[in-house]
C-alpha distance (Angstrom), angle and dihedral (degrees) to the residues before:
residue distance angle dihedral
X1 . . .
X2 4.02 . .
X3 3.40 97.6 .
X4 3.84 83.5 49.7
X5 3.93 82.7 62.2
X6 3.70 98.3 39.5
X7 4.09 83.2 55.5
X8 3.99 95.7 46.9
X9 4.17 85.3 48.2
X10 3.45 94.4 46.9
X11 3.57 84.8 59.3
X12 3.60 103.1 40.7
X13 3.92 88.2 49.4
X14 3.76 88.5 47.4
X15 3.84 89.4 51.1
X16 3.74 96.9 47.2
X17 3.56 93.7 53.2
X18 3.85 104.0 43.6
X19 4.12 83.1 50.1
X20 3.81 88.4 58.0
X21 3.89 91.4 43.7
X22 4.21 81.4 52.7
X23 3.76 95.5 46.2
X24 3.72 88.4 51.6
X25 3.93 92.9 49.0
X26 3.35 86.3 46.9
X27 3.89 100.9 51.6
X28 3.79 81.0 48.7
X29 4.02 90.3 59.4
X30 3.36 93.2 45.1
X31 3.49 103.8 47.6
X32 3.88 80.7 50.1
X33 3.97 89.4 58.1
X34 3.58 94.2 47.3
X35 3.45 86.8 54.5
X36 3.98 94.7 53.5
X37 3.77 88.4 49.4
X38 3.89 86.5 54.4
X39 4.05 95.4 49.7
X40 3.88 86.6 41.9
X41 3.87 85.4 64.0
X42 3.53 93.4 47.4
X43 3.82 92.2 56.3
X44 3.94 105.9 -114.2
X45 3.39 120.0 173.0
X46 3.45 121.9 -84.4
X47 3.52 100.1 -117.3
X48 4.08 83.5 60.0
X49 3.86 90.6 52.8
X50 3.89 95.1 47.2
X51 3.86 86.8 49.9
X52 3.90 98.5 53.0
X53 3.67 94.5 31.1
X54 4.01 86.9 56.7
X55 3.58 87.9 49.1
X56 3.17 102.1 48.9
X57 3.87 88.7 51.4
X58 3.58 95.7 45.9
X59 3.59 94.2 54.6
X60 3.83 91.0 50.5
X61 3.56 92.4 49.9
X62 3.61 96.2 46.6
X63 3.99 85.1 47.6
X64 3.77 94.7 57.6
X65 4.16 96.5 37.3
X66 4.00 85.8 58.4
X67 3.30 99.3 43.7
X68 3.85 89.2 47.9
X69 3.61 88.8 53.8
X70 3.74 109.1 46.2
X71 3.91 82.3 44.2
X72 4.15 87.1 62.1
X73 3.85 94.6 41.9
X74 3.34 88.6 55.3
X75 3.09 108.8 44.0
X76 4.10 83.9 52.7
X77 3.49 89.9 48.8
X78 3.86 85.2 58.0
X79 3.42 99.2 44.4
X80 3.63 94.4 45.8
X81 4.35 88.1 43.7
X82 4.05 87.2 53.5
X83 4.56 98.2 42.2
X84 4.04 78.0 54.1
X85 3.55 98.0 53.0
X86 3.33 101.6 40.8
């Protein structure tokens, strides 16, 4: 039954952290953004806006695939660390 627990905290702590780790990303992306709305009012040239709008998207998108992805692997990991101690 403890290691049960220990398993389910690992997890949770796991979880907590990689969602702070994607709130900072994220912050980071969006700070980016509001920047691109800021150089779009000052009438940069497009190929400036594409650029840091791209950027800006990329890194959000990369933000959310990783985070999806650790979040599956370990949940598998946990799934496959409780079937073998049961």
């Amino acid at each position: 039954m403890l290691e049960s627990i220990q398993l389910v905290l690992r997890f949770v702590v796991q979880m907590v952290v990689a969602a702070a780790l994607f709130a900072a990303v994220a912050g980071v992306a969006y700070v980016l953004w509001v920047g691109d709305v800021w150089l779009q009012k000052q009438g940069v040239p497009d190929y400036i806006k594409l650029g840091v709008s791209g950027v800006t998207a990329l890194l959000f998108a990369l933000d959310v695939i990783c985070f999806v992805c650790f979040t599956v692997a370990e949940t598998w990991k946990l799934l496959r660390d409780i079937i073998v101690s049961i």
